[in-house]
N, CA, C and O atoms as a Tinker XYZ file with bonds, in Angstrom:
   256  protein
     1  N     -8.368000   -1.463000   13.025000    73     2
     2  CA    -7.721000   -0.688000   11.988000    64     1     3
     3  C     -8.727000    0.291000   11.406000    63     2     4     5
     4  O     -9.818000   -0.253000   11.236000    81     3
     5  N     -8.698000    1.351000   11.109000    73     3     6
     6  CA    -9.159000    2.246000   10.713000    64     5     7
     7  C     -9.227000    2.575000    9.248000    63     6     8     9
     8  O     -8.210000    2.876000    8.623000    81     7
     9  N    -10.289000    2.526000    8.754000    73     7    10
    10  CA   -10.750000    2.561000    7.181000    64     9    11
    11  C    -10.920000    3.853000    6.589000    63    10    12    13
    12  O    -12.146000    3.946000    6.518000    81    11
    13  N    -10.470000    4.827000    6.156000    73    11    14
    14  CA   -11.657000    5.942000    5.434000    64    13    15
    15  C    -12.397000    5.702000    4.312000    63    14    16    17
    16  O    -11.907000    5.191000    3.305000    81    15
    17  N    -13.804000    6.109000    4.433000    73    15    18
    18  CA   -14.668000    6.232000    3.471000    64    17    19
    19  C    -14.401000    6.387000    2.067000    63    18    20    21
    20  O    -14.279000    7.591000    1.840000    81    19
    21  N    -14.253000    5.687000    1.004000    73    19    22
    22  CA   -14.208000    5.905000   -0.287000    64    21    23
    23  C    -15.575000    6.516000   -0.858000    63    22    24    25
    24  O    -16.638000    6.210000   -0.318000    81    23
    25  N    -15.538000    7.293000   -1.844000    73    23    26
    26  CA   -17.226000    7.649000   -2.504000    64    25    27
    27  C    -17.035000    6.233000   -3.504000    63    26    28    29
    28  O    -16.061000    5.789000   -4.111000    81    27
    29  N    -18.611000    5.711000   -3.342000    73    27    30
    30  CA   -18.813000    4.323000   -4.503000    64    29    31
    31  C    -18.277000    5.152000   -5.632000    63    30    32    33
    32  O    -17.154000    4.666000   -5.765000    81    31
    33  N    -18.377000    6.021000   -6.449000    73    31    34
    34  CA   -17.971000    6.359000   -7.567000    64    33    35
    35  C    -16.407000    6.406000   -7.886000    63    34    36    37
    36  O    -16.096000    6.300000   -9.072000    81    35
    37  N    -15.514000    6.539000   -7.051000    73    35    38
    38  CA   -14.181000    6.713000   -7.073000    64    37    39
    39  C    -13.884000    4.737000   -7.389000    63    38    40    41
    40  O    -12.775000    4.372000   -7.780000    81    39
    41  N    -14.762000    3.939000   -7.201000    73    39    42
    42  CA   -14.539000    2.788000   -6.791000    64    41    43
    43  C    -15.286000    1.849000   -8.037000    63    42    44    45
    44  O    -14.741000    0.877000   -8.559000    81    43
    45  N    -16.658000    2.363000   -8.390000    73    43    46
    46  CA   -17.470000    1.842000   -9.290000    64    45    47
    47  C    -17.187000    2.506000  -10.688000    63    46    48    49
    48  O    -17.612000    1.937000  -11.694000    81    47
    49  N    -16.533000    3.610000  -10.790000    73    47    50
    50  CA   -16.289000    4.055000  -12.056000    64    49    51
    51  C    -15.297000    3.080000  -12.394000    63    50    52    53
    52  O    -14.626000    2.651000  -11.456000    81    51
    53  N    -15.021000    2.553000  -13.783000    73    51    54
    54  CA   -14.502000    1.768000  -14.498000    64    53    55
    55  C    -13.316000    3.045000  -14.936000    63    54    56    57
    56  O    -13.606000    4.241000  -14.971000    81    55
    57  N    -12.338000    2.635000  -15.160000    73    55    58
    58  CA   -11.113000    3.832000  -15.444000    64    57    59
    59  C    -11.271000    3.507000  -17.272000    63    58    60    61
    60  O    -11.446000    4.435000  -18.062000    81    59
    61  N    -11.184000    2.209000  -17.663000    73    59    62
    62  CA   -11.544000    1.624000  -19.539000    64    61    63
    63  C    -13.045000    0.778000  -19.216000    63    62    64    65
    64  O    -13.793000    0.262000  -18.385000    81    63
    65  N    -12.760000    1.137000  -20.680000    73    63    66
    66  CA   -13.871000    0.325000  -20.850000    64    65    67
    67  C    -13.724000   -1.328000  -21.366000    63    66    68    69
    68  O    -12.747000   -1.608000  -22.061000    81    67
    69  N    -14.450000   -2.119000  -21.105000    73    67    70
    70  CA   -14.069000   -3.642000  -21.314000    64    69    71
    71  C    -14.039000   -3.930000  -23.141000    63    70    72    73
    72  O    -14.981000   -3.552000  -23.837000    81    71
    73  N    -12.807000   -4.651000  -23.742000    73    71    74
    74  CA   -12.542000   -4.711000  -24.486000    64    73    75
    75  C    -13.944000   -5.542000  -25.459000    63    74    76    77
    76  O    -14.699000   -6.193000  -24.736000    81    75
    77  N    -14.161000   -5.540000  -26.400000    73    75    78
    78  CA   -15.399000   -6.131000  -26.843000    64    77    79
    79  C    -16.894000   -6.547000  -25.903000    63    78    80    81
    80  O    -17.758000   -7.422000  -25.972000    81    79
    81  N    -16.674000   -5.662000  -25.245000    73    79    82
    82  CA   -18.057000   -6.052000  -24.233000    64    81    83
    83  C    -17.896000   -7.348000  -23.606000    63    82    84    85
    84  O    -18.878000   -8.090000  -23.625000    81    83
    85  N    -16.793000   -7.763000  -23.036000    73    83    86
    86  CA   -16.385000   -8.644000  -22.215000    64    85    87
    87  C    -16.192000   -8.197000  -21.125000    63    86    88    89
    88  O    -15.452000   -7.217000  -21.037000    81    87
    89  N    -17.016000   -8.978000  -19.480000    73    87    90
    90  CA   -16.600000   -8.772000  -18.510000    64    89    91
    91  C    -15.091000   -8.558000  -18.375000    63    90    92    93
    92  O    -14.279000   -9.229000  -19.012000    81    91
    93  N    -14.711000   -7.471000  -17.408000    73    91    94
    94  CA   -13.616000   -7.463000  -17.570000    64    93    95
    95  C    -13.062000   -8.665000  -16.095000    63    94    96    97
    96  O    -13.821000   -8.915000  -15.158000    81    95
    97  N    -11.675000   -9.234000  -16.210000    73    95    98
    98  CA   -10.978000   -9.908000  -15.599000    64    97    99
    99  C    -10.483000   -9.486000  -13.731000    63    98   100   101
   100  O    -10.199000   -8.327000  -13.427000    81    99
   101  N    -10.474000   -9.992000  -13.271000    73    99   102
   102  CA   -10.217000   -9.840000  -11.870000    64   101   103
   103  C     -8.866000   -9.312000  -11.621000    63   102   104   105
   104  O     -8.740000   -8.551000  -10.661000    81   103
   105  N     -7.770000   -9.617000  -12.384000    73   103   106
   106  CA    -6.718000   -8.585000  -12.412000    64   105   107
   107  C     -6.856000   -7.268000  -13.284000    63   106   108   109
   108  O     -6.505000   -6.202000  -12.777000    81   107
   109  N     -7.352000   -7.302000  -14.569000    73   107   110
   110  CA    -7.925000   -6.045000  -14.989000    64   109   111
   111  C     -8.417000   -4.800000  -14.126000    63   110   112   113
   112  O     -8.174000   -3.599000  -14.254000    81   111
   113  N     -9.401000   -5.686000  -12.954000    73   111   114
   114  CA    -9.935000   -4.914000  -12.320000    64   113   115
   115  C     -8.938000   -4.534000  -10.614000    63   114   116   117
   116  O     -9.074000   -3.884000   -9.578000    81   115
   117  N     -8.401000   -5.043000  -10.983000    73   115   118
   118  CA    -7.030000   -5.000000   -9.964000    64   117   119
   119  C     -6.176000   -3.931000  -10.249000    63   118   120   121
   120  O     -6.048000   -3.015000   -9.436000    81   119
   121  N     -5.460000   -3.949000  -11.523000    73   119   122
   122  CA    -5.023000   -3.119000  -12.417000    64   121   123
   123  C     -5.183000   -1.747000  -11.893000    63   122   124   125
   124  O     -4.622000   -0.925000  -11.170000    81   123
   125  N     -6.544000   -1.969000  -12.841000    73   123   126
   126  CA    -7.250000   -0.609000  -13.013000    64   125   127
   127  C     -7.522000    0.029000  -11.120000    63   126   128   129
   128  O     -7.388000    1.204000  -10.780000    81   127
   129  N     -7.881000   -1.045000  -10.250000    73   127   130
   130  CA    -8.005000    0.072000   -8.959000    64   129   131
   131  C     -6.726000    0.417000   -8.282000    63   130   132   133
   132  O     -6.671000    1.282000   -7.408000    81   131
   133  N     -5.439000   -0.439000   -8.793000    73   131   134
   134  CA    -4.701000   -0.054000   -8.307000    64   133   135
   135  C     -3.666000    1.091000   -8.590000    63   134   136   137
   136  O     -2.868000    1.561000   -7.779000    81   135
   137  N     -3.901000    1.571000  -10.375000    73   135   138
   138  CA    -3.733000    2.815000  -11.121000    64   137   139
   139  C     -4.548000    3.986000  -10.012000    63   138   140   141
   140  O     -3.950000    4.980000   -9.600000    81   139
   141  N     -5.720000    3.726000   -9.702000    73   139   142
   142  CA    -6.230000    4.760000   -9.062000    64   141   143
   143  C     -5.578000    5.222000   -7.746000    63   142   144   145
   144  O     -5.402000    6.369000   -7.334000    81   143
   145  N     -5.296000    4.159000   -7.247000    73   143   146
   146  CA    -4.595000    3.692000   -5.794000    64   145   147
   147  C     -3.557000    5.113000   -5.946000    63   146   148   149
   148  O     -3.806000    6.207000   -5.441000    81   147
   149  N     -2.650000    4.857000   -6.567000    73   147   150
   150  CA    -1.826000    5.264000   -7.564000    64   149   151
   151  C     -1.399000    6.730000   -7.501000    63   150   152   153
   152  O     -0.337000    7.210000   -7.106000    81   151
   153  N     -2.552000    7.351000   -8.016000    73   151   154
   154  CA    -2.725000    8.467000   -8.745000    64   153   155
   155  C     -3.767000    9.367000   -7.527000    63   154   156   157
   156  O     -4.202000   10.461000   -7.889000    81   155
   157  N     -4.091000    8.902000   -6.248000    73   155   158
   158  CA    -4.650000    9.385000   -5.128000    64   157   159
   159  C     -3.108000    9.844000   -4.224000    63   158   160   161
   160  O     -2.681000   10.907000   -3.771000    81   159
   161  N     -2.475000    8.086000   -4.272000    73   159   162
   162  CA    -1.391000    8.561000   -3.197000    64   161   163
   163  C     -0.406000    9.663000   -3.906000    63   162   164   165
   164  O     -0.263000   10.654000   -3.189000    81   163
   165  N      0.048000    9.700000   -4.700000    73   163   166
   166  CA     0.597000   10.860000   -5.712000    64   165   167
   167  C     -0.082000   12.014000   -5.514000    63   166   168   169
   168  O      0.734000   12.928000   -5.630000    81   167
   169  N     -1.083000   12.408000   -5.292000    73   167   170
   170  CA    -1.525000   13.774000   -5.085000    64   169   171
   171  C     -1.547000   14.251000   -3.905000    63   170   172   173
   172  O     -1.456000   15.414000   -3.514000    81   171
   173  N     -1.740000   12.788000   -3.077000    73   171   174
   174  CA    -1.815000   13.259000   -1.288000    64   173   175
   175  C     -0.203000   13.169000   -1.183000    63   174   176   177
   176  O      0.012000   13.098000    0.027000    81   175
   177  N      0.645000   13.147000   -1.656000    73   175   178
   178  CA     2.487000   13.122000   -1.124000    64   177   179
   179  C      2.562000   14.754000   -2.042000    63   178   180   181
   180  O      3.339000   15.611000   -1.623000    81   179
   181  N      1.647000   15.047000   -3.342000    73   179   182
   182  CA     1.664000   16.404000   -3.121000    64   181   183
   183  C      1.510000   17.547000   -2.537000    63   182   184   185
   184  O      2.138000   18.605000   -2.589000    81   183
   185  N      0.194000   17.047000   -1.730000    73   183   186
   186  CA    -0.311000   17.820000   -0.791000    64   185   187
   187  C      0.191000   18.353000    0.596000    63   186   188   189
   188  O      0.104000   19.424000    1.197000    81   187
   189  N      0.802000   17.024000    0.857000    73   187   190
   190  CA     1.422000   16.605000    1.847000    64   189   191
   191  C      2.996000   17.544000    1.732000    63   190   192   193
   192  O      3.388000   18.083000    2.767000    81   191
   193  N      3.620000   17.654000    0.772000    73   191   194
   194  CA     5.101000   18.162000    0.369000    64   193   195
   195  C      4.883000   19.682000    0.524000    63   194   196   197
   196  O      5.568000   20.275000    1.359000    81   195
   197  N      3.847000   20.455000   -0.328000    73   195   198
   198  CA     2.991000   21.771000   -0.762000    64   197   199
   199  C      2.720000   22.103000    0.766000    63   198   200   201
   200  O      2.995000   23.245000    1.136000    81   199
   201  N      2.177000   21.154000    1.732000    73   199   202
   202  CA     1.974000   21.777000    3.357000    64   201   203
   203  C      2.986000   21.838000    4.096000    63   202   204   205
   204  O      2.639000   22.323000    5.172000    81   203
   205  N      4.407000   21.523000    4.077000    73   203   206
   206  CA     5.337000   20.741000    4.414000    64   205   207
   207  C      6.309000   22.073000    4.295000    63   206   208   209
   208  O      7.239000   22.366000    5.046000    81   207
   209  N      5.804000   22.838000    3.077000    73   207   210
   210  CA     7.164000   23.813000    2.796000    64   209   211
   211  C      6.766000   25.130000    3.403000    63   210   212   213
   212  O      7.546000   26.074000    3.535000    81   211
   213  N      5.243000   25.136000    3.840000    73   211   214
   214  CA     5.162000   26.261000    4.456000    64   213   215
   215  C      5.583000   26.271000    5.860000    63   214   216   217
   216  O      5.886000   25.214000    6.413000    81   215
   217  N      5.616000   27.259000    6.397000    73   215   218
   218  CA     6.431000   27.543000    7.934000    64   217   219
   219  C      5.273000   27.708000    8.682000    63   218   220   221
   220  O      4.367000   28.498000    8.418000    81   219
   221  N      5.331000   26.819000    9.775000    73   219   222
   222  CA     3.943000   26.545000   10.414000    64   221   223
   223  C      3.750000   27.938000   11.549000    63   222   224   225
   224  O      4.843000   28.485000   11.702000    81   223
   225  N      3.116000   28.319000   12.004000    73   223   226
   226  CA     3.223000   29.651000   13.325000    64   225   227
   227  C      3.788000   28.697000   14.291000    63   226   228   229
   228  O      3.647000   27.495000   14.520000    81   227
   229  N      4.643000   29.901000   14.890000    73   227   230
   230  CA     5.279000   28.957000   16.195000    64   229   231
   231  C      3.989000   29.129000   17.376000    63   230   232   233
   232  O      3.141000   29.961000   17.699000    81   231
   233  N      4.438000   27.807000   17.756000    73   231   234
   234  CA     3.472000   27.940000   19.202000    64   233   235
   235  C      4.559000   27.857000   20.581000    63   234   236   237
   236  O      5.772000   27.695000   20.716000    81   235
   237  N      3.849000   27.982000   21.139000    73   235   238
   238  CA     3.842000   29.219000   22.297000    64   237   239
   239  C      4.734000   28.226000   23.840000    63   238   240   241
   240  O      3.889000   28.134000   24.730000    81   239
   241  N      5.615000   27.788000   24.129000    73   239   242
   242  CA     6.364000   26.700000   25.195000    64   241   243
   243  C      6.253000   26.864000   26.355000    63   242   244   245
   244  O      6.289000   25.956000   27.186000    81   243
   245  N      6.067000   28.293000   26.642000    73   243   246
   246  CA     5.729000   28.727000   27.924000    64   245   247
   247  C      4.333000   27.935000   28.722000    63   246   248   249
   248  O      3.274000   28.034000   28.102000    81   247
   249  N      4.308000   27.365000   29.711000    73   247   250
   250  CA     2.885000   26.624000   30.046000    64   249   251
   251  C      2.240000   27.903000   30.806000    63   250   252   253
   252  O      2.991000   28.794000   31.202000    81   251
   253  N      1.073000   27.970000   30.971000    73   251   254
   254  CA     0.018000   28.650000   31.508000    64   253   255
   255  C     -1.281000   28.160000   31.547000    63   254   256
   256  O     -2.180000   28.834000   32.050000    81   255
């Protein structure tokens, strides 16, 4: 299966900060990467829609 590269920072940045200087919780931190999760795939189904509406050049059927 094929992985792409995350940058550590997209991953190690904390989205909050931990409530009274308490480690934060293993779903917290679930939470929070999966808000990011989130808010990546939402921009790539933008991207994705935004490339989608343009009209691609036709290519060419004839073989040669």
């Amino acid at each position: 299966m094929h992985q792409e590269a995350v940058p550590d920072e997209a991953v190690s940045a904390p989205a909050a900060a931990p409530q009274q200087g308490a480690p934060k919780g293993l779903l917290q931190q679930m939470e929070e990467l999966m808000a990011a999760l989130n808010a990546d795939l939402t921009q790539l189904d933008a991207d994705l829609q935004s490339s989608a509406e343009r009209p691609s050049p036709p290519r060419g059927d004839a073989a040669g």
